[in-house]
DRENDO-1510 file (C-alpha; in Angstrom, 1 decimal, always signed):
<recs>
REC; n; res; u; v; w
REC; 1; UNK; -12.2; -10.6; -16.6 .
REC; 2; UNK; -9.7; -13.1; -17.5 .
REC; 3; UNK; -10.6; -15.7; -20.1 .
REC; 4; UNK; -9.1; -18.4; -17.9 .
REC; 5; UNK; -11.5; -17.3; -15.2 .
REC; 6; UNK; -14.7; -17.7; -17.6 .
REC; 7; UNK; -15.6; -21.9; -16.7 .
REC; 8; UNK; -15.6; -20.7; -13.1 .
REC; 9; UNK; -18.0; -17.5; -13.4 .
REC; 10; UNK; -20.3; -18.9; -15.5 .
REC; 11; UNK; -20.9; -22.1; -13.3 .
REC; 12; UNK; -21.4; -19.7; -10.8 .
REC; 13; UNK; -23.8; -17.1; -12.4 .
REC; 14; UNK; -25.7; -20.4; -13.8 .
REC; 15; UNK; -26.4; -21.0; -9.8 .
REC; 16; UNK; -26.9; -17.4; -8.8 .
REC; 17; UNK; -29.5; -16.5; -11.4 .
REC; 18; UNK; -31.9; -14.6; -8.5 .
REC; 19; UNK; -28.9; -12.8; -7.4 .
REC; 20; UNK; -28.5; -11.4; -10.5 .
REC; 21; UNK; -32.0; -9.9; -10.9 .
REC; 22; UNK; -32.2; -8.2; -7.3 .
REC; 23; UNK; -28.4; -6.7; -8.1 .
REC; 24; UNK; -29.8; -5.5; -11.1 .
REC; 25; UNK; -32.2; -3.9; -8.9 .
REC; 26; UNK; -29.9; -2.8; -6.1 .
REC; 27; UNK; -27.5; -1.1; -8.9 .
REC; 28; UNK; -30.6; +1.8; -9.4 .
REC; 29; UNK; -30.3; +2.6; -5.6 .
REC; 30; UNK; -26.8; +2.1; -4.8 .
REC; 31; UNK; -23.4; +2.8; -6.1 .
REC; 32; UNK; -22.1; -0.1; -7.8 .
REC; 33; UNK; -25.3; -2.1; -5.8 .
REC; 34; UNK; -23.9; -2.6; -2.3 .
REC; 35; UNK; -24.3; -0.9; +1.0 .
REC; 36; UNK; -20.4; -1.7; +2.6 .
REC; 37; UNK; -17.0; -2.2; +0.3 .
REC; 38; UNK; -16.6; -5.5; +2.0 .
REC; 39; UNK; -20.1; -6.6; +0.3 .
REC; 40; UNK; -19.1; -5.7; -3.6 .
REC; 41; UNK; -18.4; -8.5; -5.5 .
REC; 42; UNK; -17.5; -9.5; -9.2 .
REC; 43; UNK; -19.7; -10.4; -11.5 .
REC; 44; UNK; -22.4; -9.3; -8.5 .
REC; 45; UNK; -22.9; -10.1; -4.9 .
REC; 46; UNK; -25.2; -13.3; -3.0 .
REC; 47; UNK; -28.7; -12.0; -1.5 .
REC; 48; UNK; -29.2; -13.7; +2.2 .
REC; 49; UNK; -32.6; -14.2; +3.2 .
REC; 50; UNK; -31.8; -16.1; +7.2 .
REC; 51; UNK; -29.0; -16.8; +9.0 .
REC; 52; UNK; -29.0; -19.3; +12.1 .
REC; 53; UNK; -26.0; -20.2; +13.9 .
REC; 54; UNK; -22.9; -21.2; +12.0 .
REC; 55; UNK; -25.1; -20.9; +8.9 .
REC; 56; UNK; -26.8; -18.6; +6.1 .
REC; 57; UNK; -29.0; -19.2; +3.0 .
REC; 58; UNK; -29.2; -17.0; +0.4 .
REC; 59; UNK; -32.3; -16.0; -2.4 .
REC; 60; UNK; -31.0; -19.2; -4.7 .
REC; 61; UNK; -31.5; -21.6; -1.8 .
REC; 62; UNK; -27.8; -22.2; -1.3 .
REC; 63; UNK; -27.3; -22.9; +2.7 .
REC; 64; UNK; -23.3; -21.5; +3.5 .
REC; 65; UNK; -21.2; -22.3; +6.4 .
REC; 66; UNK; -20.7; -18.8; +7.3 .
REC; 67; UNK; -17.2; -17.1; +8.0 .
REC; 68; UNK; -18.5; -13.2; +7.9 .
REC; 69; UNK; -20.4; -13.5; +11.1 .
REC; 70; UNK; -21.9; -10.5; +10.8 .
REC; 71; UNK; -18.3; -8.8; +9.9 .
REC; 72; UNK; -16.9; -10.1; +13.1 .
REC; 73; UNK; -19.6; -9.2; +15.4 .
REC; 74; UNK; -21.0; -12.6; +15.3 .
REC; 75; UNK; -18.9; -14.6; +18.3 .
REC; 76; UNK; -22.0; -16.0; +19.4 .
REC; 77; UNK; -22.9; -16.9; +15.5 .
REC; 78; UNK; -26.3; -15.8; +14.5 .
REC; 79; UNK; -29.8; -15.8; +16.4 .
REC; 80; UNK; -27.6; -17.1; +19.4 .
REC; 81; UNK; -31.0; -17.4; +21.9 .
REC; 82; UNK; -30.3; -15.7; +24.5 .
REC; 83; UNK; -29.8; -12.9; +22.5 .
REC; 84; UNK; -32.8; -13.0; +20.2 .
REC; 85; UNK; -34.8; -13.4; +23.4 .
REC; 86; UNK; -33.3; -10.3; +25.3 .
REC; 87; UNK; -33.5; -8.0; +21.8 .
REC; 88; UNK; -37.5; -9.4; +21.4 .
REC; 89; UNK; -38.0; -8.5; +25.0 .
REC; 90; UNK; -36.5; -5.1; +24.3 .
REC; 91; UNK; -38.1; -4.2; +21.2 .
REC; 92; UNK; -41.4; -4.8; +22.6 .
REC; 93; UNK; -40.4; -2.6; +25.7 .
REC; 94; UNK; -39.4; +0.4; +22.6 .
REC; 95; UNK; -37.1; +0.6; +20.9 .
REC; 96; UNK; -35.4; +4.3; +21.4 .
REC; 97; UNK; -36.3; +5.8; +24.6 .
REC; 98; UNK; -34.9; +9.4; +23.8 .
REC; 99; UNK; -33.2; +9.0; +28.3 .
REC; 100; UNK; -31.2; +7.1; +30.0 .
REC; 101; UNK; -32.3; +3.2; +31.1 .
REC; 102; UNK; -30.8; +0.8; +33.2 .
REC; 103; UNK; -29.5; -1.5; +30.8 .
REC; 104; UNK; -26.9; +1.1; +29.8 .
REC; 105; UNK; -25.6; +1.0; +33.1 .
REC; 106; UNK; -25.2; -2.9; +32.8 .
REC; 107; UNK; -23.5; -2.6; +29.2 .
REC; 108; UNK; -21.3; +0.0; +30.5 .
REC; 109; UNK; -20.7; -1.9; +33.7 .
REC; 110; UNK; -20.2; -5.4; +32.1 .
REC; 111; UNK; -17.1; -3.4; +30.0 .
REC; 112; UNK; -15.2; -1.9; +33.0 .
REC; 113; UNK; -15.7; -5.9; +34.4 .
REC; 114; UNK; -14.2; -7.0; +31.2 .
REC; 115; UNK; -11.6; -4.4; +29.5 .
REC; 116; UNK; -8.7; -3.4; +31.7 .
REC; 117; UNK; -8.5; -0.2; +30.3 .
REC; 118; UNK; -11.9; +0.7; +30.9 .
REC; 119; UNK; -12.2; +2.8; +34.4 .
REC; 120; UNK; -14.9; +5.0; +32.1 .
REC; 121; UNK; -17.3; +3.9; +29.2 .
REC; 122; UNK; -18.5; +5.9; +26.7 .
REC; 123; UNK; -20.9; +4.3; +24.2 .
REC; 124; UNK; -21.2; +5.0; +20.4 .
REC; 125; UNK; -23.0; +4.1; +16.8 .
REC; 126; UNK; -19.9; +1.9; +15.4 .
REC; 127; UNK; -16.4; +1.8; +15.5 .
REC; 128; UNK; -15.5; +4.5; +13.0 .
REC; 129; UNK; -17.4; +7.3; +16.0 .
REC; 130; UNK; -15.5; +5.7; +18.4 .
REC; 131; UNK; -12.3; +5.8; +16.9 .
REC; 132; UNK; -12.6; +9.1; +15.6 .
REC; 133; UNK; -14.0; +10.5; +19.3 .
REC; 134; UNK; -10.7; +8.6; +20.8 .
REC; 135; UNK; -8.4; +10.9; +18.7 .
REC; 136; UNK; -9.5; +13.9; +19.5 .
REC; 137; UNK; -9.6; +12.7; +23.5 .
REC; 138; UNK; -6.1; +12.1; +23.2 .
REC; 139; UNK; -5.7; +15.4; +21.7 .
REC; 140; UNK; -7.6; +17.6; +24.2 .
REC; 141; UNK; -5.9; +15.3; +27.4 .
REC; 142; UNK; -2.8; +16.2; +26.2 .
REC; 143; UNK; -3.1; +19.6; +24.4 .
REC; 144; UNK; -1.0; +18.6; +21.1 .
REC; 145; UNK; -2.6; +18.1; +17.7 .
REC; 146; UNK; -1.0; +15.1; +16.0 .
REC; 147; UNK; -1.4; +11.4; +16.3 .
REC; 148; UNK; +0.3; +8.5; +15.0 .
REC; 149; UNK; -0.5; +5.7; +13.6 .
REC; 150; UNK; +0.6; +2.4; +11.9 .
REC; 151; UNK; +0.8; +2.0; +8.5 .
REC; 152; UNK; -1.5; -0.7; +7.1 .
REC; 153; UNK; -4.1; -0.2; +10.1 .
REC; 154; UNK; -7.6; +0.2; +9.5 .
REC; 155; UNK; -9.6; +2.6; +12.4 .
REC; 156; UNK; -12.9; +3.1; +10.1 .
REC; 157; UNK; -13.7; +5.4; +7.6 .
REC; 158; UNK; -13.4; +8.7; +8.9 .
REC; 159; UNK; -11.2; +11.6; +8.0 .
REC; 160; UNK; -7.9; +10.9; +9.9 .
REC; 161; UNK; -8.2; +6.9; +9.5 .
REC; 162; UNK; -8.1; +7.0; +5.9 .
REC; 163; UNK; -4.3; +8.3; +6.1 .
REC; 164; UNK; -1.7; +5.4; +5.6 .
REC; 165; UNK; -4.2; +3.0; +5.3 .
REC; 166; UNK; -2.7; +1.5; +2.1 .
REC; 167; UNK; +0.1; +1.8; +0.0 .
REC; 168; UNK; +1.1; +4.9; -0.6 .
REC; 169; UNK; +0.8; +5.4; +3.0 .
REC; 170; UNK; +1.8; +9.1; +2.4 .
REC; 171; UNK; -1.7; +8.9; +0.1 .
REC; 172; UNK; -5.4; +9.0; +1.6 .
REC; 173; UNK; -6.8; +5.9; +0.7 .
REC; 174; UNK; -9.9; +8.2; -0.4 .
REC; 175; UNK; -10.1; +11.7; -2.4 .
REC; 176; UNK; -11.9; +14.4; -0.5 .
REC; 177; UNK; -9.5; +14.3; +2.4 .
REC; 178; UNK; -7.8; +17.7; +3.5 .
REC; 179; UNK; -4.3; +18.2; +3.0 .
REC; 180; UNK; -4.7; +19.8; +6.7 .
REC; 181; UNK; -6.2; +16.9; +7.9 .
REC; 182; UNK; -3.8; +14.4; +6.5 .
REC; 183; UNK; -0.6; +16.5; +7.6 .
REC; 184; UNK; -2.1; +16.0; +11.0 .
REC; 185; UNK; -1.4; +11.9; +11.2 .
REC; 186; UNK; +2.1; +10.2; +11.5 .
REC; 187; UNK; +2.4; +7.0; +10.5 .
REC; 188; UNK; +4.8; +4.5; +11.0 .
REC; 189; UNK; +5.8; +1.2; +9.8 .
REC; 190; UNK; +4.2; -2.2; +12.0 .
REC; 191; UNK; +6.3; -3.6; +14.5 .
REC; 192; UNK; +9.1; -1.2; +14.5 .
REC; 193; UNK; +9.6; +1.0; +18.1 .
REC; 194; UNK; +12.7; +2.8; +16.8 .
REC; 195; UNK; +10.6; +4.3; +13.7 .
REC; 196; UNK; +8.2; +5.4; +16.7 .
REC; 197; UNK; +11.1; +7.1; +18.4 .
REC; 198; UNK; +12.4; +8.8; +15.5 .
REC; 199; UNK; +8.9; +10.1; +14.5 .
REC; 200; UNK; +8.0; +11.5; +18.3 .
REC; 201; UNK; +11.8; +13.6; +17.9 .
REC; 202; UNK; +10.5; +14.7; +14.7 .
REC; 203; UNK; +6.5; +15.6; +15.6 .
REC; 204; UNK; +7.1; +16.5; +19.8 .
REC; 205; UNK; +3.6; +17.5; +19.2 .
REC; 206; UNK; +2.1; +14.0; +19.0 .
REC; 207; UNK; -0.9; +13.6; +21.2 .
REC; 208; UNK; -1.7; +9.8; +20.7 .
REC; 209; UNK; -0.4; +6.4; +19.3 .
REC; 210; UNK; -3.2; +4.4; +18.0 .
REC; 211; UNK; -2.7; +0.8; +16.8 .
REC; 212; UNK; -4.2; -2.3; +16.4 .
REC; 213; UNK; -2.6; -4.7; +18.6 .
REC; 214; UNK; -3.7; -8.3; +17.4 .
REC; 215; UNK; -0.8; -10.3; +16.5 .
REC; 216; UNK; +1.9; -7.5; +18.2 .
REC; 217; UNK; +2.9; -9.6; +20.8 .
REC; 218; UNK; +3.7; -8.5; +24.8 .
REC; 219; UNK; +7.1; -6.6; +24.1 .
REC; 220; UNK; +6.2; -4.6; +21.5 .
REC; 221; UNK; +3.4; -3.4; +23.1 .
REC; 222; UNK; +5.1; -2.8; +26.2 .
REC; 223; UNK; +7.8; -0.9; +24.5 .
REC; 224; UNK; +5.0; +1.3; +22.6 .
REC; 225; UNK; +3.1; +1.8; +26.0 .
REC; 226; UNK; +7.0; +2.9; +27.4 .
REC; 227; UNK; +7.8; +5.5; +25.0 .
REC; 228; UNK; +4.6; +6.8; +24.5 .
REC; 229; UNK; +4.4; +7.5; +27.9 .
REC; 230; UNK; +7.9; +8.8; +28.2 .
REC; 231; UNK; +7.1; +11.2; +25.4 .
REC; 232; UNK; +4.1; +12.3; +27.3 .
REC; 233; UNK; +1.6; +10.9; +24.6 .
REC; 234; UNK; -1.3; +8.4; +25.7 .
REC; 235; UNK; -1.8; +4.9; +23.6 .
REC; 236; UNK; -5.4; +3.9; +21.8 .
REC; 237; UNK; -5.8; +0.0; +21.5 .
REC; 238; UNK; -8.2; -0.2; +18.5 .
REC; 239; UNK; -10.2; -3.2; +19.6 .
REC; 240; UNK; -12.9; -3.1; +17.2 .
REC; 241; UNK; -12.5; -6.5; +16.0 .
REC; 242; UNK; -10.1; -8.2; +18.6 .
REC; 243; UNK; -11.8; -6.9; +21.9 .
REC; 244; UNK; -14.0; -9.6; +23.1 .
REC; 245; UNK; -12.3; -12.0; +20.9 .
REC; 246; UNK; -8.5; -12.4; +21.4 .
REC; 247; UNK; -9.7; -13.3; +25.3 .
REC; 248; UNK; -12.5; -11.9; +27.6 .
REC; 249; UNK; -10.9; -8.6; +27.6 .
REC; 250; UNK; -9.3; -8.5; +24.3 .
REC; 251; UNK; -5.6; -8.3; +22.8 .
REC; 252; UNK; -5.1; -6.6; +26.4 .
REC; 253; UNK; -5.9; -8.9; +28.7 .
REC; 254; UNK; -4.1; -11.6; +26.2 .
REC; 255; UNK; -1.0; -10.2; +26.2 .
REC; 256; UNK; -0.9; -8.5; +29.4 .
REC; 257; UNK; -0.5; -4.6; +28.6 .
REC; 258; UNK; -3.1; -2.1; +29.4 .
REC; 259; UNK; -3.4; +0.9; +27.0 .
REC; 260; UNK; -4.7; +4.1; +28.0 .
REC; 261; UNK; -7.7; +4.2; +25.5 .
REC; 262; UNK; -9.7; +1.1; +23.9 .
REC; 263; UNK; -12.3; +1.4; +21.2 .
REC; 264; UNK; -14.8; -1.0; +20.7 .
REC; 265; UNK; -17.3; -2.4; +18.6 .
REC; 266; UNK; -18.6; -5.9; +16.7 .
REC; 267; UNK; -18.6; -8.5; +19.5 .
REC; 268; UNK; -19.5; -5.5; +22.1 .
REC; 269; UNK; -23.2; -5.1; +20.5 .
REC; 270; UNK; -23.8; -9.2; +20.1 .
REC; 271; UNK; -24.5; -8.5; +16.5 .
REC; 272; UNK; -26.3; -4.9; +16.9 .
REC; 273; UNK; -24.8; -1.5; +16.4 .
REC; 274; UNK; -23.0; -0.5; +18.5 .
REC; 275; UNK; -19.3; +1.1; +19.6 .
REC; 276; UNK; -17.7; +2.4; +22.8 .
REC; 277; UNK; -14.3; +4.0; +24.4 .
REC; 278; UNK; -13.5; +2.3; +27.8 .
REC; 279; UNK; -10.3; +4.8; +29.2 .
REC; 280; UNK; -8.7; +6.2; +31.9 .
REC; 281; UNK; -11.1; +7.9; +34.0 .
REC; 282; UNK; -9.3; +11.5; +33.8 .
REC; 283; UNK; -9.0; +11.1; +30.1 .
REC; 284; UNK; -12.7; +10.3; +29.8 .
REC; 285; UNK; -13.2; +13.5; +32.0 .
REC; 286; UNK; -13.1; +15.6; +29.1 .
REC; 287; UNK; -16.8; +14.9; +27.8 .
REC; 288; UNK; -18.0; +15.2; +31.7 .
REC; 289; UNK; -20.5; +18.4; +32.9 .
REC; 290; UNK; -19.3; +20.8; +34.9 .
REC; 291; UNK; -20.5; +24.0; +36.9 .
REC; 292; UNK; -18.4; +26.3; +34.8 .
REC; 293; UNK; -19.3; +28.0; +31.9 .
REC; 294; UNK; -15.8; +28.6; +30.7 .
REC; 295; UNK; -15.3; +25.1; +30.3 .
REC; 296; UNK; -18.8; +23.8; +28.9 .
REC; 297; UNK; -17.6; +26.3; +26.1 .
REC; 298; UNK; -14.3; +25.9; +26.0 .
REC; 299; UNK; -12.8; +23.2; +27.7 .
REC; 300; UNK; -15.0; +20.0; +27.2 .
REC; 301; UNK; -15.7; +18.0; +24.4 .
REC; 302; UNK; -19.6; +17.3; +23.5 .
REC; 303; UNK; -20.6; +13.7; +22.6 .
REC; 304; UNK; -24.2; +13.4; +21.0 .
REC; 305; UNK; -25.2; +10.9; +19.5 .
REC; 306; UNK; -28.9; +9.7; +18.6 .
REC; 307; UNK; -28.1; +6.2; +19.1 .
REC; 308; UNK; -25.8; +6.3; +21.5 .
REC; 309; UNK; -26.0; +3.2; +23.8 .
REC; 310; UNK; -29.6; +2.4; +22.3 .
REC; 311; UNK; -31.9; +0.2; +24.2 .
REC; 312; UNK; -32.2; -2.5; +21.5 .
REC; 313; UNK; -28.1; -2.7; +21.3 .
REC; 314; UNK; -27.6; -2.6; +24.7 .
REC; 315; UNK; -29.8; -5.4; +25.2 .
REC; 316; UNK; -28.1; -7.4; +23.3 .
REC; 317; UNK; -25.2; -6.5; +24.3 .
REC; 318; UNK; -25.6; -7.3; +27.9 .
REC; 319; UNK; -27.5; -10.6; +26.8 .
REC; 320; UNK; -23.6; -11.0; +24.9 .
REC; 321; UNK; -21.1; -9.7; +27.3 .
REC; 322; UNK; -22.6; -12.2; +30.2 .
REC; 323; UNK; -22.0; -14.7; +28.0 .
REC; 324; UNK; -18.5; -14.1; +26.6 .
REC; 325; UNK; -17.2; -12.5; +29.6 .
REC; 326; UNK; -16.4; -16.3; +30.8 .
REC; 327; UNK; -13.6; -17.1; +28.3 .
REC; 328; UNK; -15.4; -20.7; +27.1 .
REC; 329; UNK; -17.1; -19.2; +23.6 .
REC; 330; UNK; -13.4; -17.6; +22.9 .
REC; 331; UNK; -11.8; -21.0; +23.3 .
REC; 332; UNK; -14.7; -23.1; +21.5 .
REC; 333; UNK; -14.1; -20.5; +18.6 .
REC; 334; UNK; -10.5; -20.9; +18.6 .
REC; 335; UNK; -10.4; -24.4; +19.2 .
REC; 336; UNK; -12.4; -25.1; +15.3 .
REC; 337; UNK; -10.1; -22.4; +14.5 .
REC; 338; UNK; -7.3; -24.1; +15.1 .
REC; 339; UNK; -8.7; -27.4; +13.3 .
REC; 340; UNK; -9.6; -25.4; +10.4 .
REC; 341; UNK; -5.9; -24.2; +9.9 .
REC; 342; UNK; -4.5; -27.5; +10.3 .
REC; 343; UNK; -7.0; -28.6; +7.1 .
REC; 344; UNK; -6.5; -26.0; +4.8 .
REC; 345; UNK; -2.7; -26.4; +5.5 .
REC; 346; UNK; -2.8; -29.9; +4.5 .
REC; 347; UNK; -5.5; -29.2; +1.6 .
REC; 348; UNK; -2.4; -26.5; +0.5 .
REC; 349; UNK; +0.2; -29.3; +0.5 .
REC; 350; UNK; -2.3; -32.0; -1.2 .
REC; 351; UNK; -3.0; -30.1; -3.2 .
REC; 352; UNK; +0.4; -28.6; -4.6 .
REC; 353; UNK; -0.4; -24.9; -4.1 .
REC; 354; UNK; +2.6; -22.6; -2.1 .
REC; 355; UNK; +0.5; -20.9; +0.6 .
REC; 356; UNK; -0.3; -20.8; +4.4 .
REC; 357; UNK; -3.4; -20.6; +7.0 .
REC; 358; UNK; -2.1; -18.5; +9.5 .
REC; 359; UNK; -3.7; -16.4; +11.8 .
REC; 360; UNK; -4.3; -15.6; +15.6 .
REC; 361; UNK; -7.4; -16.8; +17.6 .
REC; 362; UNK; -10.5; -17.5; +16.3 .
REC; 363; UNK; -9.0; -15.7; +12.6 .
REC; 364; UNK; -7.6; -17.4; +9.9 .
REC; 365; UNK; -5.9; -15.9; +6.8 .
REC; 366; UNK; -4.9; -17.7; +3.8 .
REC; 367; UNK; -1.9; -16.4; +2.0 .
REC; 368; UNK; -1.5; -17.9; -1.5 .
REC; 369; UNK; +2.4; -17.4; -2.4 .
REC; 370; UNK; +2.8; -17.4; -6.3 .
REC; 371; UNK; -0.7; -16.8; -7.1 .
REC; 372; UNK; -1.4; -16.1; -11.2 .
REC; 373; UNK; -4.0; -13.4; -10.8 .
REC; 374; UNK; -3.9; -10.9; -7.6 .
REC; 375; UNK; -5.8; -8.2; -5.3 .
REC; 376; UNK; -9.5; -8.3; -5.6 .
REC; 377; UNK; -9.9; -10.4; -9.3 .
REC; 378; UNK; -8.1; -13.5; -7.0 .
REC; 379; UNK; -10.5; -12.7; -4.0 .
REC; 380; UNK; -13.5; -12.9; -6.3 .
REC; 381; UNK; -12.5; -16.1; -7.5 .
REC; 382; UNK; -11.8; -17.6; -4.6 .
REC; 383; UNK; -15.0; -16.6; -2.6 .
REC; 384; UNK; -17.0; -18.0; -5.8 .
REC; 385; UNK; -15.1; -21.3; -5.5 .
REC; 386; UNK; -15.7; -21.5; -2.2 .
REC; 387; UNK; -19.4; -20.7; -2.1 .
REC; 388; UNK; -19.8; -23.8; -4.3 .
REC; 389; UNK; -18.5; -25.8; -1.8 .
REC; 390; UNK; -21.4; -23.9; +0.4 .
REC; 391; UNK; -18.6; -22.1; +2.4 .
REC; 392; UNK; -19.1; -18.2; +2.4 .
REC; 393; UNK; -15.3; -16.3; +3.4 .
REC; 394; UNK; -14.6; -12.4; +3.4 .
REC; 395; UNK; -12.1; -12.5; +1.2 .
REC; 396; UNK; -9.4; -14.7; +1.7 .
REC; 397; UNK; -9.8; -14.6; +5.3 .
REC; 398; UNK; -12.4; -16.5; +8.0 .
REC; 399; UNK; -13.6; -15.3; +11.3 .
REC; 400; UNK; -14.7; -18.6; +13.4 .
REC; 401; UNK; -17.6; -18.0; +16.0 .
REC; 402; UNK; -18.0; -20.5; +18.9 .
REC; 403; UNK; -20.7; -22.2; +17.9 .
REC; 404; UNK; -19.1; -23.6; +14.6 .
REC; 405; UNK; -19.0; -27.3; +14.4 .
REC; 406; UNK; -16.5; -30.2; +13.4 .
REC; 407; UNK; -19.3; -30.6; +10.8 .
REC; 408; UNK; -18.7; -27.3; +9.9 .
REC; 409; UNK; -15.1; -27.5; +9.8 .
REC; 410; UNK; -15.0; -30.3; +7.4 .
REC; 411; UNK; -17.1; -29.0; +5.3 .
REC; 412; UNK; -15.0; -26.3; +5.3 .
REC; 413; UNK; -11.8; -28.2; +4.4 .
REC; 414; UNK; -13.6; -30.2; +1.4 .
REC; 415; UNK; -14.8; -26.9; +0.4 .
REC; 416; UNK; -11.3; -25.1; -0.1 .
REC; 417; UNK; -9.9; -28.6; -1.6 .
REC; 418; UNK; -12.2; -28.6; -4.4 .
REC; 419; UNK; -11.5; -24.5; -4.6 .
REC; 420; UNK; -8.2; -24.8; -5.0 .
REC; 421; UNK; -9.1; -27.3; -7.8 .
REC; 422; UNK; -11.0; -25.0; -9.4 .
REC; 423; UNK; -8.7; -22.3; -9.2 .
REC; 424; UNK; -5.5; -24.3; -10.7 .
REC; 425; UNK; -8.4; -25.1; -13.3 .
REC; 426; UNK; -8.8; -21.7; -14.1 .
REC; 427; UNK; -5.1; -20.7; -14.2 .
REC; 428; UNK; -5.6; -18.6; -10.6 .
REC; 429; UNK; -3.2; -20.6; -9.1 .
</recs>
């Protein structure tokens, strides 16, 4: 840890002291303490006891404005009361039913309503299944064993996401991947259709192009939608984190091109787990029963799943869905979004630090131009900084919910003012 750093840390260890004792604790159960990379933090992690709307409060008493919402999942922010009451109403009901139950039908119903793409639903556990199932749909629909991908784009932790993920894209970003596996994804570079073209006359043989299409614009996904189609491959929105967000029916509906494939996850479950593929009906055909035993063996693809479409998630994520499906908590998100950009932009120029808050929606991202420290040690500091201002970020990022406040949002400006104090204190930037 930078000496420079040192003033900041320790003001905010001297606040954190209960944190400290439970990481201690967590550290003999889990590797390096947490439970989800996104959680890790230098010198340790906050302990949350309750959440309630746009806020959280943590084991030291220390109440944040909250910009994780539940790692995007939280549009609603948290305990939203409609679905607390449908998920206590559940629970009490039981919570795993082992069959099928009607409000499966709803969820899966309230997505074909909402996603363009979705003429069939299949539900999962989480993005990552539903990501990984969508591959190897486009791969038996079309019969070729490749798919390609954008470099930079995350789709989860499973084998063939982890290829180009970061730099060196032609690197997994983890160690126990196969070289067969890996050889298997093409990855290209964002934005860039005639990189696409070149690749599909180099690898004929790709199946699928999955991307993720927030911040890609009409044409571009047109164009991808175009040749992927004219190469007789199929295209796989992942809509994880922008479905249910960008607009009602994601990045889709808000730029006005329908993919063949959408994966789904966060928003979809109101905060539970929970992940789907909404598709083209005779893609999604592959997983359906038939009267042939040639292609139950052979010819179909099996989709367990213990808690697929669980009774608890699907509660509340029909108790969600009925709610966002109108289009007013995506514009009361984006709306304090948009107020909170305009703050931190003028907190940047007050404040004599190069940098930007950008982002589409209800995201913001804060690039810092000529920072003095970088990559995670500059992310640590600034989450610390912010979290005494009571503001709680993922990184330097922010995902806005609809029920933040202008209370919330200018608490959220003073908070980054006095941050970037304490950063140009510290010689961060």
């Amino acid at each position: 840890m930078p000496a420079q750093s040192r003033r900041l840390v320790e003001e905010w260890k001297a606040q954190h002291r209960r944190a400290a004792d439970l990481y201690q604790r967590a550290r003999k159960v889990f590797p390096s303490g947490v439970t989800h990379d996104n959680r890790y933090m230098e010198p340790y992690p906050i302990y949350i006891t309750h959440a309630q709307g746009s806020r959280k409060w943590d084991v030291d008493g220390h109440e944040y404005v909250d910009y994780y919402m539940g790692h995007g999942a939280l549009l609603l922010g948290h305990n939203h009361p409609v679905v607390t009451a449908a998920v206590t109403e559940q629970v009490q009901k039981g919570s795993h039913y082992g069959g099928c139950h009607e409000l499966e039908v709803r969820w899966g119903e309230l997505v074909q309503e909402i996603v363009p793409s979705a003429q069939s639903v299949h539900f999962f556990s989480s993005g990552t299944e539903a990501t990984m199932m969508a591959m190897r749909m486009a791969r038996a629909f079309t019969g070729r064993d490749k798919i390609m991908k954008i470099q930079g784009h995350f789709h989860g932790w499973h084998d063939y996401a982890t290829i180009a993920m970061t730099p060196p894209y032609d690197e997994p970003v983890s160690v126990g991947i196969p070289t067969a596996t890996a050889s298997t994804i093409i990855a290209v570079p964002p934005m860039s259709v005639d990189a696409m073209r070149a690749a599909f006359d180099r690898h004929p043989d790709i199946a699928g192009v999955i991307l993720i299409a927030g911040g890609c614009g009409h044409d571009y996904l047109q164009a991808v939608n175009d040749l992927a189609h004219e190469r007789g491959a199929v295209t796989i929105y992942d809509e994880v984190v922008t479905g249910f967000r960008y607009a009602p029916g994601g990045c889709q509906e808000y730029y006005g091109v329908t993919p063949d494939m959408t994966t789904l996850a966060k928003i979809l479950a109101g905060g539970f787990p929970g992940g789907a593929i909404g598709a083209r009906a005779d893609i999604m055909r592959a997983i359906e029963f038939r009267d042939d035993p040639n292609w139950m063996r052979f010819g179909r693809i099996p989709r367990p799943g213990t808690f697929n479409a669980n009774p608890v998630s699907a509660a509340a994520g029909v108790a969600c869905l009925e709610i966002v499906k109108s289009g007013e908590p995506q514009k009361k998100a984006t709306a304090q979004a948009d107020k909170i950009r305009a703050g931190l932009n003028e907190a940047l120029r007050r404040g004599g630090v190069q940098g930007e808050a950008g982002g589409d929606v209800s995201q913001v991202g804060i690039k810092l131009k000529a920072p003095k420290v970088e990559g995670r040690e500059l992310t640590y500091r600034f989450r610390m900084a912010m979290q005494l201002g009571g503001v709680d970020v993922s990184g330097l990022s922010m995902l806005v919910s609809a029920v933040h406040t202008d209370a919330d949002v200018q608490k959220t400006v003073a908070a980054f003012d006095a941050a970037l104090g304490l950063l140009q204190e510290d010689g961060a930037v």
